[in-house]
mmCIF file of the N, C-alpha and C atoms, coordinates in Angstrom:
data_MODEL
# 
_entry.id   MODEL 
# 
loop_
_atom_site.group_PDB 
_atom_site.id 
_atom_site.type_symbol 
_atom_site.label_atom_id 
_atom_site.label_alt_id 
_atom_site.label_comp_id 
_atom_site.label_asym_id 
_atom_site.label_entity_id 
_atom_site.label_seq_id 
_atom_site.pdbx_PDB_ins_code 
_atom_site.Cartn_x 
_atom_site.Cartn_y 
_atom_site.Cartn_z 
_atom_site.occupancy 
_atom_site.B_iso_or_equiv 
_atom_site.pdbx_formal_charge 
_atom_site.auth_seq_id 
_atom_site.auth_comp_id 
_atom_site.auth_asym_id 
_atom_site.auth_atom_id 
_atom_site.pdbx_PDB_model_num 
ATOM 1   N N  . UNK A 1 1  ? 177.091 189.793 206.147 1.00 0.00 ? 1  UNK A N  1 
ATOM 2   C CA . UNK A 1 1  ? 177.070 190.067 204.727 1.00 0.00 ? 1  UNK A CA 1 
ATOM 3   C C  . UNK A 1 1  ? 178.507 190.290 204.253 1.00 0.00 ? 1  UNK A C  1 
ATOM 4   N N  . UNK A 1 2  ? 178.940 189.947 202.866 1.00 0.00 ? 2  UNK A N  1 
ATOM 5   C CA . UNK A 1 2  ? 180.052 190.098 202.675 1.00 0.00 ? 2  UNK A CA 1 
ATOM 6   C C  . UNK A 1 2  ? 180.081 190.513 201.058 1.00 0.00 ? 2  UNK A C  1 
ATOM 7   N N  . UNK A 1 3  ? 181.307 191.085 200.685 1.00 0.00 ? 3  UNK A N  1 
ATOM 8   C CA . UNK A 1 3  ? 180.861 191.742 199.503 1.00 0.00 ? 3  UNK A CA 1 
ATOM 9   C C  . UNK A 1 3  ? 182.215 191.704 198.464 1.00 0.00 ? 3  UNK A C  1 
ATOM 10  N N  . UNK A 1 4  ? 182.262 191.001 197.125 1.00 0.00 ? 4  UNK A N  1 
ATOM 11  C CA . UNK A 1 4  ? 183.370 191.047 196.777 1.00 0.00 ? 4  UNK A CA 1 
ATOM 12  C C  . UNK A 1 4  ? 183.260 191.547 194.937 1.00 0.00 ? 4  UNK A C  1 
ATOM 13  N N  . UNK A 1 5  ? 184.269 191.918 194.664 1.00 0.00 ? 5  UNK A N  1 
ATOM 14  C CA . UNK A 1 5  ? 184.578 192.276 193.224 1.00 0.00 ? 5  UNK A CA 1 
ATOM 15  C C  . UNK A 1 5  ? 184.148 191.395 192.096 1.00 0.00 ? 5  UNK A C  1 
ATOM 16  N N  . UNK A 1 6  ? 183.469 190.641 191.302 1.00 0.00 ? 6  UNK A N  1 
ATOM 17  C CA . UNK A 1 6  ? 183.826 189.424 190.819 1.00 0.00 ? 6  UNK A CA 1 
ATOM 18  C C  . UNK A 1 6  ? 183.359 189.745 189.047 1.00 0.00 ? 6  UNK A C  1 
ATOM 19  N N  . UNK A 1 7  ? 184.085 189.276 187.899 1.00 0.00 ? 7  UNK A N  1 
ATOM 20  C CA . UNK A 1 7  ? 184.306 189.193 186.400 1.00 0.00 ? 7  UNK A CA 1 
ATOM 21  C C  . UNK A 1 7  ? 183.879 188.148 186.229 1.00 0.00 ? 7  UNK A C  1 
ATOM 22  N N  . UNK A 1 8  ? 182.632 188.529 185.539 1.00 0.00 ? 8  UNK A N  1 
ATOM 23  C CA . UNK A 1 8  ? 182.031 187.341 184.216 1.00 0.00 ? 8  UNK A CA 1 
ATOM 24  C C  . UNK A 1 8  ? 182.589 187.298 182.793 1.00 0.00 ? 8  UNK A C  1 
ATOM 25  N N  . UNK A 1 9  ? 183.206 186.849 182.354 1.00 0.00 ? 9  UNK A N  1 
ATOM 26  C CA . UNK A 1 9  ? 183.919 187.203 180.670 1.00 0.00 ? 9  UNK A CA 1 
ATOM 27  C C  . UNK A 1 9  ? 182.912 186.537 179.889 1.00 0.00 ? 9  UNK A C  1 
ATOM 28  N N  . UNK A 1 10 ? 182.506 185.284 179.685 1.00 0.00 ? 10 UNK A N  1 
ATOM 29  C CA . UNK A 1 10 ? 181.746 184.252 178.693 1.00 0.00 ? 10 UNK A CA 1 
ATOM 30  C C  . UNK A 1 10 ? 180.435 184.096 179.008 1.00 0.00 ? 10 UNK A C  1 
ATOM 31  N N  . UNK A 1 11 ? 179.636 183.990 178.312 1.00 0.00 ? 11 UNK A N  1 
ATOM 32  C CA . UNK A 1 11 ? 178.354 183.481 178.013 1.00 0.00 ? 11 UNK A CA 1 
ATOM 33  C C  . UNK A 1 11 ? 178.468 181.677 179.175 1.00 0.00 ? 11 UNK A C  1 
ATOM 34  N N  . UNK A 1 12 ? 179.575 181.004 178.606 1.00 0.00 ? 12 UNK A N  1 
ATOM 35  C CA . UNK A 1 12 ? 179.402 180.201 179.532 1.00 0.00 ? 12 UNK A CA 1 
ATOM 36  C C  . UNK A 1 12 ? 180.314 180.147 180.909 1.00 0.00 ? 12 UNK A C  1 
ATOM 37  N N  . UNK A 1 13 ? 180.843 181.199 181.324 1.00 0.00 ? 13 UNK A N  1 
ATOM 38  C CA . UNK A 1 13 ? 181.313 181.711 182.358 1.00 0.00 ? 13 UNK A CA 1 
ATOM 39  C C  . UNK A 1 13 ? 179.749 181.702 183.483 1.00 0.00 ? 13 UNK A C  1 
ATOM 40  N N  . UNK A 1 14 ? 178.823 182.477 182.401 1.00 0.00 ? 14 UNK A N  1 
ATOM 41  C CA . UNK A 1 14 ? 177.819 183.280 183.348 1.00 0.00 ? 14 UNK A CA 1 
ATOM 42  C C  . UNK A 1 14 ? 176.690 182.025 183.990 1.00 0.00 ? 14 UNK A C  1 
ATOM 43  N N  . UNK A 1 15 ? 176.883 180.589 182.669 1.00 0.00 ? 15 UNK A N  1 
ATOM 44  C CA . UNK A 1 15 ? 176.474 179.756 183.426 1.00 0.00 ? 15 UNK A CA 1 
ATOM 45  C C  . UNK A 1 15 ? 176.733 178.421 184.645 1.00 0.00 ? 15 UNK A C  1 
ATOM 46  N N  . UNK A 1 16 ? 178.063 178.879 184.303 1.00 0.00 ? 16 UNK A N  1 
ATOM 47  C CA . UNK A 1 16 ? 179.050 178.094 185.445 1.00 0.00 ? 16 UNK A CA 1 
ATOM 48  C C  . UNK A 1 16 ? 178.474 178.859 186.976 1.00 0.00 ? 16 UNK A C  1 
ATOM 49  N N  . UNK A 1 17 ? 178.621 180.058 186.908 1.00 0.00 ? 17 UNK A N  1 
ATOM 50  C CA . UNK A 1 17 ? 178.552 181.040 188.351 1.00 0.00 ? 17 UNK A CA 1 
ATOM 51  C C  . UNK A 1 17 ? 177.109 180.462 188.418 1.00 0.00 ? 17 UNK A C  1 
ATOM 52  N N  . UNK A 1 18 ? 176.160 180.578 187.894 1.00 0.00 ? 18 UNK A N  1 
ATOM 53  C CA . UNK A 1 18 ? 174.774 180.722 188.357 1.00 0.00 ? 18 UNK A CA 1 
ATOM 54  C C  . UNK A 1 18 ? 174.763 179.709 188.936 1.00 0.00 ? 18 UNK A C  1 
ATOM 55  N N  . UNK A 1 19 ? 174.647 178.407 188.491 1.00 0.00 ? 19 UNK A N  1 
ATOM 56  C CA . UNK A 1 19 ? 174.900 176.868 188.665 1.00 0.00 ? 19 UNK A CA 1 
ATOM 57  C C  . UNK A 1 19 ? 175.566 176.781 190.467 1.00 0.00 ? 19 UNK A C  1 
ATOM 58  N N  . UNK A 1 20 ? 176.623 177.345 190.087 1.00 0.00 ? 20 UNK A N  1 
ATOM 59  C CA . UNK A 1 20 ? 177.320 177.396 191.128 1.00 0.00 ? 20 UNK A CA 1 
ATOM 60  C C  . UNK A 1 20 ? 176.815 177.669 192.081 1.00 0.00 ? 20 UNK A C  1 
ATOM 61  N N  . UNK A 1 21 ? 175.969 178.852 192.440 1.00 0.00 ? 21 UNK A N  1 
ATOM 62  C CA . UNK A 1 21 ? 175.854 180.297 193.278 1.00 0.00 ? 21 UNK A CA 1 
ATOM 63  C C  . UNK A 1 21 ? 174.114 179.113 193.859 1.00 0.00 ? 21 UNK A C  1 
ATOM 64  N N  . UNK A 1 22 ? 173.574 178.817 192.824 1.00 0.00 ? 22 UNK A N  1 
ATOM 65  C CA . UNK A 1 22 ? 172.306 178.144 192.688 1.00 0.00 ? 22 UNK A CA 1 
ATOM 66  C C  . UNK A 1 22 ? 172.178 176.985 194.180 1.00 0.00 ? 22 UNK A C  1 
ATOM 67  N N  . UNK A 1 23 ? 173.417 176.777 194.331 1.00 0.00 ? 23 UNK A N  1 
ATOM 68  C CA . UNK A 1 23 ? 173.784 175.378 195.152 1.00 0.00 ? 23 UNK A CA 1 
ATOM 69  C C  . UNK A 1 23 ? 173.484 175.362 196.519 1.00 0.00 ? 23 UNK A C  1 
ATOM 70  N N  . UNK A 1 24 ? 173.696 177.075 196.723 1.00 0.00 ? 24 UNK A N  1 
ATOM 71  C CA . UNK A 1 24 ? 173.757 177.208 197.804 1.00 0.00 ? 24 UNK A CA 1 
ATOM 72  C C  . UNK A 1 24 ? 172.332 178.004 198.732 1.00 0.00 ? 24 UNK A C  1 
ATOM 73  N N  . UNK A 1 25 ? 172.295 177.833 199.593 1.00 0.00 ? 25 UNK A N  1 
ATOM 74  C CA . UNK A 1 25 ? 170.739 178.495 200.268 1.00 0.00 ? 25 UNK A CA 1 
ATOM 75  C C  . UNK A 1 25 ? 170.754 179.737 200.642 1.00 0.00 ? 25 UNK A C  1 
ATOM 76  N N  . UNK A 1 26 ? 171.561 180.591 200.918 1.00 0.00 ? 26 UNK A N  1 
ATOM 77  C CA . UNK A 1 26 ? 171.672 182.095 201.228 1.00 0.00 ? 26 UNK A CA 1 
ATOM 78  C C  . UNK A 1 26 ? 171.209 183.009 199.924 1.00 0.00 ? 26 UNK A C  1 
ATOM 79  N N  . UNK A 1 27 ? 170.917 184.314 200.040 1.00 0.00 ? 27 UNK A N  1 
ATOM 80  C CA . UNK A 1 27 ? 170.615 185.104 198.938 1.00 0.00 ? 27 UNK A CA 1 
ATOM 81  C C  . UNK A 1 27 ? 171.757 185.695 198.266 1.00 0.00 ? 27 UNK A C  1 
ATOM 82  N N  . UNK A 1 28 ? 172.189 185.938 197.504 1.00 0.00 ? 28 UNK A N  1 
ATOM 83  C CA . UNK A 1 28 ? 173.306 186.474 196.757 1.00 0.00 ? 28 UNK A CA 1 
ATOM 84  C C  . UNK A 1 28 ? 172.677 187.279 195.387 1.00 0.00 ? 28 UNK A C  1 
ATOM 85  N N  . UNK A 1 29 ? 173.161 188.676 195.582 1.00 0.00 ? 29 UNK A N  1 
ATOM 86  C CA . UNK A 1 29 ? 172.935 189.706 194.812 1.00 0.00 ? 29 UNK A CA 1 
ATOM 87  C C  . UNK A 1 29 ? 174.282 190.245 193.976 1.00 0.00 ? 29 UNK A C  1 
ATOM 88  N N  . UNK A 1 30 ? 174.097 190.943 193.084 1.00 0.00 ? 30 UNK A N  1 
ATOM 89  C CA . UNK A 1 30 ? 174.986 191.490 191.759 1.00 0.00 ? 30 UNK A CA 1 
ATOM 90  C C  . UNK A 1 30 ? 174.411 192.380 191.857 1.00 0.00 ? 30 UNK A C  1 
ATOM 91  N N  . UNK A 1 31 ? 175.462 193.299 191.748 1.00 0.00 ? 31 UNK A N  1 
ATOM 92  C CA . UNK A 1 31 ? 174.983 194.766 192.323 1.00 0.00 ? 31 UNK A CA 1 
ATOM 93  C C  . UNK A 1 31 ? 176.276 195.747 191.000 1.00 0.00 ? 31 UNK A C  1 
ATOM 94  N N  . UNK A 1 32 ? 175.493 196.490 189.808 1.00 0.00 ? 32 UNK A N  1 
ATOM 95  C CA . UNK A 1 32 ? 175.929 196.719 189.495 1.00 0.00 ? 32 UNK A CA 1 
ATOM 96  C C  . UNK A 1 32 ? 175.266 198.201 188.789 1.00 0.00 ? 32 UNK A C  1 
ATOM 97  N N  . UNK A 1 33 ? 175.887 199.472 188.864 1.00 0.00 ? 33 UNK A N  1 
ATOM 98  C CA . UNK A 1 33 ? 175.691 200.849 189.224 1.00 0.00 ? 33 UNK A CA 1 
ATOM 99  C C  . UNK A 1 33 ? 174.413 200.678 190.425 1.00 0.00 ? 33 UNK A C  1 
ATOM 100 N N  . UNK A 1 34 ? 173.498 201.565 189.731 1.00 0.00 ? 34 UNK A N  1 
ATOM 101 C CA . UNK A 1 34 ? 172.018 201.319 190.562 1.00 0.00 ? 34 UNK A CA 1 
ATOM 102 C C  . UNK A 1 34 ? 171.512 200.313 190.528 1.00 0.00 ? 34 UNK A C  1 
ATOM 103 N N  . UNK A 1 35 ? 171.439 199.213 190.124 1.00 0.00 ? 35 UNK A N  1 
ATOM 104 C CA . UNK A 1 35 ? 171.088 198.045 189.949 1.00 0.00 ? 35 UNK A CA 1 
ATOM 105 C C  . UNK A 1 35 ? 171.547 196.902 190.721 1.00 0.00 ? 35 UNK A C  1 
ATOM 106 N N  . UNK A 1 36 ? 170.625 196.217 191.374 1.00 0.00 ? 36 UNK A N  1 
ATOM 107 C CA . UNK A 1 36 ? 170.264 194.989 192.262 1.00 0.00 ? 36 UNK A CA 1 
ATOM 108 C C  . UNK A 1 36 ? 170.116 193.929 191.119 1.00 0.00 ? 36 UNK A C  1 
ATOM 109 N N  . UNK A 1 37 ? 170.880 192.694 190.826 1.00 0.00 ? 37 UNK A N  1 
ATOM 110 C CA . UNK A 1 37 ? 169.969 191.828 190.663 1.00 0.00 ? 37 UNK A CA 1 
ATOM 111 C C  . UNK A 1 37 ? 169.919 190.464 191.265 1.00 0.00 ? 37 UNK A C  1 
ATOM 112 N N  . UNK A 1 38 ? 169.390 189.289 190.929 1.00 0.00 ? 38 UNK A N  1 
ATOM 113 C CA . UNK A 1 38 ? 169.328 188.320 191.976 1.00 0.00 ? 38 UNK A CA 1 
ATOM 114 C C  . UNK A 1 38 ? 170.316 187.140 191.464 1.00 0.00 ? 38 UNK A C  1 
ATOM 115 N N  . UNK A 1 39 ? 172.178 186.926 191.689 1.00 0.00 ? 39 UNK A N  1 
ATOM 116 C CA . UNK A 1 39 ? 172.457 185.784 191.219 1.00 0.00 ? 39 UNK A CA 1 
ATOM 117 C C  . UNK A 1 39 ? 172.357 184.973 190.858 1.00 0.00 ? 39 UNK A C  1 
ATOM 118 N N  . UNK A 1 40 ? 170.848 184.628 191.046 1.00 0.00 ? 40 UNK A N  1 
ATOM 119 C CA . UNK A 1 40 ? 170.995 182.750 190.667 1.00 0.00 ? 40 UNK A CA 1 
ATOM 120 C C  . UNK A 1 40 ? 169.851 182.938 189.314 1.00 0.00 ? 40 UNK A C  1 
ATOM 121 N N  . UNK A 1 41 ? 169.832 184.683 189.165 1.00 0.00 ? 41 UNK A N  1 
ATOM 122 C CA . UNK A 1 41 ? 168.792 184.293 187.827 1.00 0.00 ? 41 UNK A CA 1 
ATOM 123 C C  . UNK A 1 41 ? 169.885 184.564 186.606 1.00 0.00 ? 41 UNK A C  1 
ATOM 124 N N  . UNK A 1 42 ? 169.825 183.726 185.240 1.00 0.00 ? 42 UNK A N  1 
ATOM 125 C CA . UNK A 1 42 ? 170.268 183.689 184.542 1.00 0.00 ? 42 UNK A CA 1 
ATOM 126 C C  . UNK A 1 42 ? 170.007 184.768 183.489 1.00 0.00 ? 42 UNK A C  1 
ATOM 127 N N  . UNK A 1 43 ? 168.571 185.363 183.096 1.00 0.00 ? 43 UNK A N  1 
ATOM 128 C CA . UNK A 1 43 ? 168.315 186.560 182.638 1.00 0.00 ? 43 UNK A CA 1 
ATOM 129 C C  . UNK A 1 43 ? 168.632 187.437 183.330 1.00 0.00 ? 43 UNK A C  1 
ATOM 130 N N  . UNK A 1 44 ? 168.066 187.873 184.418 1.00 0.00 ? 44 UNK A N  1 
ATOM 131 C CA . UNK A 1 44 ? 168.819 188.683 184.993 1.00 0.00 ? 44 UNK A CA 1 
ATOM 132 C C  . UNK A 1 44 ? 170.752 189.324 184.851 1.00 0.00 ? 44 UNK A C  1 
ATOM 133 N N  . UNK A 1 45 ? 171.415 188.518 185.041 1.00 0.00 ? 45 UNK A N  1 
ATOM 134 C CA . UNK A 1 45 ? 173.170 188.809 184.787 1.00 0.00 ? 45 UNK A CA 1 
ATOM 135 C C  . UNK A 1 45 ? 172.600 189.343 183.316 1.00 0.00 ? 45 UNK A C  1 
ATOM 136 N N  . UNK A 1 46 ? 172.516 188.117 182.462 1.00 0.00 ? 46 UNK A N  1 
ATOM 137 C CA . UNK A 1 46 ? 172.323 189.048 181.040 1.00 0.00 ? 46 UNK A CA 1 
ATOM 138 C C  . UNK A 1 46 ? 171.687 190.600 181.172 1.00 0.00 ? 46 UNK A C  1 
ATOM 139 N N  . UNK A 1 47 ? 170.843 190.869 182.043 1.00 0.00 ? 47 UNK A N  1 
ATOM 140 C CA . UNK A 1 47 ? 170.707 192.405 181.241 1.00 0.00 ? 47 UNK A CA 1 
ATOM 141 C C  . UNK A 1 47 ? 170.859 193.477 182.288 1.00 0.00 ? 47 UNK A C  1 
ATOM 142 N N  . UNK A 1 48 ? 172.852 192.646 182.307 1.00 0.00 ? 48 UNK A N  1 
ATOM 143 C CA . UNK A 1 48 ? 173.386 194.125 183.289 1.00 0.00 ? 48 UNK A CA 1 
ATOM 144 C C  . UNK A 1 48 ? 174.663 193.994 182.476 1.00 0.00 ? 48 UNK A C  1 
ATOM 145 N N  . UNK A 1 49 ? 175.329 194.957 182.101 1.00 0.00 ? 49 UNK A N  1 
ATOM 146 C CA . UNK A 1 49 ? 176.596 195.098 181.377 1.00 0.00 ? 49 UNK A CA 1 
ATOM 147 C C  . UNK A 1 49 ? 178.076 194.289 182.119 1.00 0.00 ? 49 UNK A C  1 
ATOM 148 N N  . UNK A 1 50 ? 178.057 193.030 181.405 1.00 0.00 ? 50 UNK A N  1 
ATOM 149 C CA . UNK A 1 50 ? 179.232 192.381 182.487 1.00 0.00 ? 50 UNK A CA 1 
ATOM 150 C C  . UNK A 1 50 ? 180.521 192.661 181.422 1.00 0.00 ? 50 UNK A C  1 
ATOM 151 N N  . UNK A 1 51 ? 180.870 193.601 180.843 1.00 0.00 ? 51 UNK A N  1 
ATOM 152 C CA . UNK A 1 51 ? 182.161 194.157 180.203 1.00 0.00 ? 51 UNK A CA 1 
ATOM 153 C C  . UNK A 1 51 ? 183.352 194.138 181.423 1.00 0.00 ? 51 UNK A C  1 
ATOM 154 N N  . UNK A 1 52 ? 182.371 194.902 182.388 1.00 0.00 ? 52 UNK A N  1 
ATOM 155 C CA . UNK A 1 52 ? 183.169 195.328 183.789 1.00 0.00 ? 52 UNK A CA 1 
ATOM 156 C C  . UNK A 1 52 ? 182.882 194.598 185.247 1.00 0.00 ? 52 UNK A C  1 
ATOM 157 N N  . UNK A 1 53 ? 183.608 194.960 185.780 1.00 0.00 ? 53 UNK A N  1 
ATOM 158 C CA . UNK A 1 53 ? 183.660 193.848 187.211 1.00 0.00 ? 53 UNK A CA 1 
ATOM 159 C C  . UNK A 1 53 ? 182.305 194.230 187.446 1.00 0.00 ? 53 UNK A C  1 
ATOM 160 N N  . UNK A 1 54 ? 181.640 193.802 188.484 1.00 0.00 ? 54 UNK A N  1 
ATOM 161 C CA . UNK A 1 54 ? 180.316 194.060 189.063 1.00 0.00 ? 54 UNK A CA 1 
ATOM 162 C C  . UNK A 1 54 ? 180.758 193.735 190.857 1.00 0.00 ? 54 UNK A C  1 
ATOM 163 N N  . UNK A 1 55 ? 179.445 194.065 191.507 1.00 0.00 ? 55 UNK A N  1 
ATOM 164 C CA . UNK A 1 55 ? 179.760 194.259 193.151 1.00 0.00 ? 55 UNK A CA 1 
ATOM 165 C C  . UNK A 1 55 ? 179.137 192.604 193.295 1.00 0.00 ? 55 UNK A C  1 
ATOM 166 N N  . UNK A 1 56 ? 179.648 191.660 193.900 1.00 0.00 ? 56 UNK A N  1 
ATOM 167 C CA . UNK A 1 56 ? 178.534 190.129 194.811 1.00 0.00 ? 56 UNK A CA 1 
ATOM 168 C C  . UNK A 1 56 ? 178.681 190.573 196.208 1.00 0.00 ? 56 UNK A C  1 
ATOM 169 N N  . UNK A 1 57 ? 177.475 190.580 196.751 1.00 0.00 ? 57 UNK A N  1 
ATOM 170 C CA . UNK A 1 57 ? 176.780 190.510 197.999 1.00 0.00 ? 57 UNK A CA 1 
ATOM 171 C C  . UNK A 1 57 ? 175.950 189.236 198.222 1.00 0.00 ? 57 UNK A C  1 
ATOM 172 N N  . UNK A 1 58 ? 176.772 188.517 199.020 1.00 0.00 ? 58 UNK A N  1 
ATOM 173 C CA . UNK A 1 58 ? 176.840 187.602 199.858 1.00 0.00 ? 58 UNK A CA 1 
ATOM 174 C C  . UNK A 1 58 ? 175.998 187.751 201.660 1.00 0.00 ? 58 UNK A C  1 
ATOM 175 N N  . UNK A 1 59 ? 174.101 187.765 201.257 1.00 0.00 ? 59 UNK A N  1 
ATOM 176 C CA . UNK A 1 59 ? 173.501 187.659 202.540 1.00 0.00 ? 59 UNK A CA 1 
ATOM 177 C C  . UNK A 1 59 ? 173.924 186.589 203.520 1.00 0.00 ? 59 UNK A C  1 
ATOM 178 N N  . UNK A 1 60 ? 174.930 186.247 203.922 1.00 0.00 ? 60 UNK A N  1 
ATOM 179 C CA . UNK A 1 60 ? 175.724 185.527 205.245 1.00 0.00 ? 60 UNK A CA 1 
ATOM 180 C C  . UNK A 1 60 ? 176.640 185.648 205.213 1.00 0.00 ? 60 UNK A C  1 
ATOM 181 N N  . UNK A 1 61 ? 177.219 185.579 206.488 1.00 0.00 ? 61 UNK A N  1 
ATOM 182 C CA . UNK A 1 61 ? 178.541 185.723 207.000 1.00 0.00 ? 61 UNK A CA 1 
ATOM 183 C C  . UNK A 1 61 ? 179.574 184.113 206.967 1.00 0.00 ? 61 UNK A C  1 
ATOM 184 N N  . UNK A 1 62 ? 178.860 183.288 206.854 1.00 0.00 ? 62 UNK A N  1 
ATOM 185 C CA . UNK A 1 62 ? 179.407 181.964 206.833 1.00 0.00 ? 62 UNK A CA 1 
ATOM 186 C C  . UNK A 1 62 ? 179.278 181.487 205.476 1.00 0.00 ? 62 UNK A C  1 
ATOM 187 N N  . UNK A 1 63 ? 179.989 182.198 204.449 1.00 0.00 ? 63 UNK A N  1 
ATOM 188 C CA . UNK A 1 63 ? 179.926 181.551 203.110 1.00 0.00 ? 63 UNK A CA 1 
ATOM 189 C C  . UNK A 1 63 ? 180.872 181.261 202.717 1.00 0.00 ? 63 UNK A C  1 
ATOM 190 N N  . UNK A 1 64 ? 182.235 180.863 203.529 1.00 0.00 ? 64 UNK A N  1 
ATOM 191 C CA . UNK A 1 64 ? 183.415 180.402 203.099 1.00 0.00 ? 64 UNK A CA 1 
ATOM 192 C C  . UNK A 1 64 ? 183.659 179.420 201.840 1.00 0.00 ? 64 UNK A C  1 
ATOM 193 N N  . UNK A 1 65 ? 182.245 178.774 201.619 1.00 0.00 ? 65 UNK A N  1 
ATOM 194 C CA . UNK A 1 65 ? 182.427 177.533 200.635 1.00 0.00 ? 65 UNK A CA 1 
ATOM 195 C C  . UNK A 1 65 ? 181.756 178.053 199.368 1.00 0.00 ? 65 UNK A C  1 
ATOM 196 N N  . UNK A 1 66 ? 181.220 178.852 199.559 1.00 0.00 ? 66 UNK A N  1 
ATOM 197 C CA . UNK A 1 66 ? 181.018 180.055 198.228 1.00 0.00 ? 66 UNK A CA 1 
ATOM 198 C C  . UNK A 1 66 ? 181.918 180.137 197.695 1.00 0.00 ? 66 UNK A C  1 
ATOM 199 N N  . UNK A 1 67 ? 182.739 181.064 198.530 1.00 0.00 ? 67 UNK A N  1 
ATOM 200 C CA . UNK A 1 67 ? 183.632 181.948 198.129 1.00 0.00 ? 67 UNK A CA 1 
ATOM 201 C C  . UNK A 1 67 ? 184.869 181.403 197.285 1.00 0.00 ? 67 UNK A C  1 
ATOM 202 N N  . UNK A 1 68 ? 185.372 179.978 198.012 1.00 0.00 ? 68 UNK A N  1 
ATOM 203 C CA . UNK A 1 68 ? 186.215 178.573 197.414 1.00 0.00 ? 68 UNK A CA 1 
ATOM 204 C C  . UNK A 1 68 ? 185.799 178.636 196.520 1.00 0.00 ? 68 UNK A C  1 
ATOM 205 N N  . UNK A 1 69 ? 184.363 178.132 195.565 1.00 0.00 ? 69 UNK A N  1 
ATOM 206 C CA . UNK A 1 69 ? 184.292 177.747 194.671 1.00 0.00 ? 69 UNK A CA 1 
ATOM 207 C C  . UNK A 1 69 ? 183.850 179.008 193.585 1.00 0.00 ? 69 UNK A C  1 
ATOM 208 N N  . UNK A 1 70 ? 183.696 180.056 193.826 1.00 0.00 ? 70 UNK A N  1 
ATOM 209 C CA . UNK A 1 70 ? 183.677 181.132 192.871 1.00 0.00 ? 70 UNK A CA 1 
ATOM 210 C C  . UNK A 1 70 ? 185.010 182.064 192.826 1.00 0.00 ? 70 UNK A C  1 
ATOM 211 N N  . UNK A 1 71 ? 185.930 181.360 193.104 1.00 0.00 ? 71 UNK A N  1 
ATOM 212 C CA . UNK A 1 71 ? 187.389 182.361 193.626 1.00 0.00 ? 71 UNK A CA 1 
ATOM 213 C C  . UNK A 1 71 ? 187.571 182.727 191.620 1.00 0.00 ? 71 UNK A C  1 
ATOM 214 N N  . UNK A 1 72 ? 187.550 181.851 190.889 1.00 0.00 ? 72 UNK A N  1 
ATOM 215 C CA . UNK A 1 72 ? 188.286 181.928 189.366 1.00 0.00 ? 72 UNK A CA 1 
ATOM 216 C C  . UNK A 1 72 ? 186.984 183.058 189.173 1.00 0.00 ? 72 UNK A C  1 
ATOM 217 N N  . UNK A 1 73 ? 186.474 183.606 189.165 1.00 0.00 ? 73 UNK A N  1 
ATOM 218 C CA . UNK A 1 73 ? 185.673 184.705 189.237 1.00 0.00 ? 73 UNK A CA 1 
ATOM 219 C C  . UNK A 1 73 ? 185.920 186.265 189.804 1.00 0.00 ? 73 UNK A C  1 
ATOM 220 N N  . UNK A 1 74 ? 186.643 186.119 190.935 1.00 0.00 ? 74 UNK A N  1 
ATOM 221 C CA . UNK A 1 74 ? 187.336 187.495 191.737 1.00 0.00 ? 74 UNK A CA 1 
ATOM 222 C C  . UNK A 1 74 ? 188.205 188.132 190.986 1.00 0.00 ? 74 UNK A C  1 
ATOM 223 N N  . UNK A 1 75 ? 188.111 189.638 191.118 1.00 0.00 ? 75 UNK A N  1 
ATOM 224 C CA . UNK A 1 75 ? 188.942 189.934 190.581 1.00 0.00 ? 75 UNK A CA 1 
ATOM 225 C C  . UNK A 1 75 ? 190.053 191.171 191.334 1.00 0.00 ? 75 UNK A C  1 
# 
């Protein structure tokens, strides 16, 4: 599992990531205060406050090609 910082700014920011995140077969969570939610849902991001960075949890250890293509996202 791996776990990184990552900033949504735009409405179509949030659908670039999903798209993105969507591609891939592992589970990936947004983890932001008490709140779990499931990356690749698009309602979901909407109704968590993305003003501020949020936590991605990355269920595998071999997601190097994730990580490449969501880097303009890290913060």
């Amino acid at each position: 599992m791996k776990e990184l910082s990552i900033k949504i700014d735009t409405i179509n920011d949030v659908k670039i990531f999903v798209n993105t995140v969507s591609r891939f077969e592992y589970d990936v969570d947004i983890i932001s205060g008490r709140y779990a939610i499931d990356a690749k849902s698009i309602m979901g991001l909407f109704s968590i406050d993305l003003s501020k960075a949020v936590t991605m949890r990355v269920h595998s250890d071999d997601c190097d090609d994730l990580l490449a293509e969501i880097k303009q996202f890290t913060v």
